[in-house]
N, C-alpha and C positions, 0 to 999 in steps of 0.2 A: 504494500500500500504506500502511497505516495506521503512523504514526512514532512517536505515544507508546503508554506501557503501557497508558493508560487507555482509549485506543482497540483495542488487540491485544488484551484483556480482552472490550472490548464485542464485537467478531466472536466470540470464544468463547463468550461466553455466548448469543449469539444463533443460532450453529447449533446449539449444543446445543437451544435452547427450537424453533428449527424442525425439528427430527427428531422431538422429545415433541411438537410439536402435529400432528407429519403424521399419525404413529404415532396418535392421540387420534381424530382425524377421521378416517382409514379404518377403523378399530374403530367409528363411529358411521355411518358410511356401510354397513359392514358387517352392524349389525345394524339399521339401516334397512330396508333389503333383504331381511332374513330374517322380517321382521316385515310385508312390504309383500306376501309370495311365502305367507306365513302367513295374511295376512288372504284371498289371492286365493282359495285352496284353501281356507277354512273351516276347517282344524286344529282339533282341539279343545284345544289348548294356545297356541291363536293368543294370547287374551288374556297368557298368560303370556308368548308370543313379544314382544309391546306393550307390555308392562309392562317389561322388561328393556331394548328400544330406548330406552323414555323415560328409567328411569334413564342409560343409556349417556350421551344428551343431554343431562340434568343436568347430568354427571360435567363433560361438554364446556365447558358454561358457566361451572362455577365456579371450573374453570381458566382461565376468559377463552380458549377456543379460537374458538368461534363465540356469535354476537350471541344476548343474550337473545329478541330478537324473533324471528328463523332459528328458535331453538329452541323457541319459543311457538308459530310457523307449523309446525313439524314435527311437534310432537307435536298439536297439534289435528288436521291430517289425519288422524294417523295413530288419535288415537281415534275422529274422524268414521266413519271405514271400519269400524271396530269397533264400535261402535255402527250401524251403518247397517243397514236392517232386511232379512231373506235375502230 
């Protein structure tokens, strides 16, 4: 177990920061998903369903959740599929 305060501090703030980045990532994995089940079906609010994933993904990065590159690779698939011709 950790002896000083400056180490009892850093466990604290680091489970706090690992429950806001779980919480962050299954919100982005979530609307990945809804976006990926949007593209499969043709929606006609698909685009809007991809547009709001991508923000979601942003949001992720500029928290430092997931790697800028993860989220480069994500949303190009996911515009690839949206663009990709019927």
């Amino acid at each position: 177990m950790a002896n000083t305060p400056s180490a009892k501090k850093r466990i604290r703030q680091n489970e706090k920061r690992r429950l806001r980045n779980r919480a962050v990532r299954t919100a982005v994995r979530g609307s990945v998903k809804s976006a990926r089940e949007a593209l499969s079906d043709k929606t006609a609010d698909s685009a809007a369903v991809v547009r709001e994933a991508i923000r979601a993904i942003d949001r992720a990065v500029t928290k430092g959740i997931i790697h800028p590159n993860t989220a480069a690779r994500r949303k190009s698939s996911l515009a690839r599929k949206l663009n990709a011709p019927a």
